[in-house]
N, C-alpha and C positions, 0 to 999 in steps of 0.2 A: 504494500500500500504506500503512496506517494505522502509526502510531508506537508501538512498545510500549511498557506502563506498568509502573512496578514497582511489588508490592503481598505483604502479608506475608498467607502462609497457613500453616496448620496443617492438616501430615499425618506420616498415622503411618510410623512407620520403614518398614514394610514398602511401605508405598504408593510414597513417595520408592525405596525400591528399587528396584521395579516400574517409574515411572517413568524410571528411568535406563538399566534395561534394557532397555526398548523403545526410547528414546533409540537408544543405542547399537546393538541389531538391526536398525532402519530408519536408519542413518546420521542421524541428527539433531542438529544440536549440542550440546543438552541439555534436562535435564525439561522445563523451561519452555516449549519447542518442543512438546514429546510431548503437554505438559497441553493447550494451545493446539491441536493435532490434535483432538483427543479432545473438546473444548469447541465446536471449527467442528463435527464430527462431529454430536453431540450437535445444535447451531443448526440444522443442514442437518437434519436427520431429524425433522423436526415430529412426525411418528404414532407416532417412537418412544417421545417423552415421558414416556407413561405410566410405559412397560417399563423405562426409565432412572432416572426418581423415585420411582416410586409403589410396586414392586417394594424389600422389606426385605430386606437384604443387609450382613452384617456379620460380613465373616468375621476382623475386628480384635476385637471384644468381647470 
């Protein structure tokens, strides 16, 4: 297994929320686990791509 990095992002409250609650639902230690889910997730599913980036979604604005 690869060594984790630390590195600073910016997200919005609500997101970090979001985060912590799926953390927390799926027993995960914390966001940073949840985010890392979701990013292999993302890696693994090459065809979704599109549907993931290209797809405008903002329900922070």
């Amino acid at each position: 297994m690869s060594e984790n990095v630390s590195t600073t992002l910016e997200l919005k409250n609500g997101q970090l929320a979001w985060l912590r609650e799926m953390a927390a639902k799926h027993s995960l230690p914390d966001e940073s686990k949840a985010l890392r889910c979701l990013i292999n997730f993302a890696r693994e599913k090459t065809s979704l791509e599109s549907a993931i980036f290209e797809e405008i979604r903002c329900p922070d604005c």
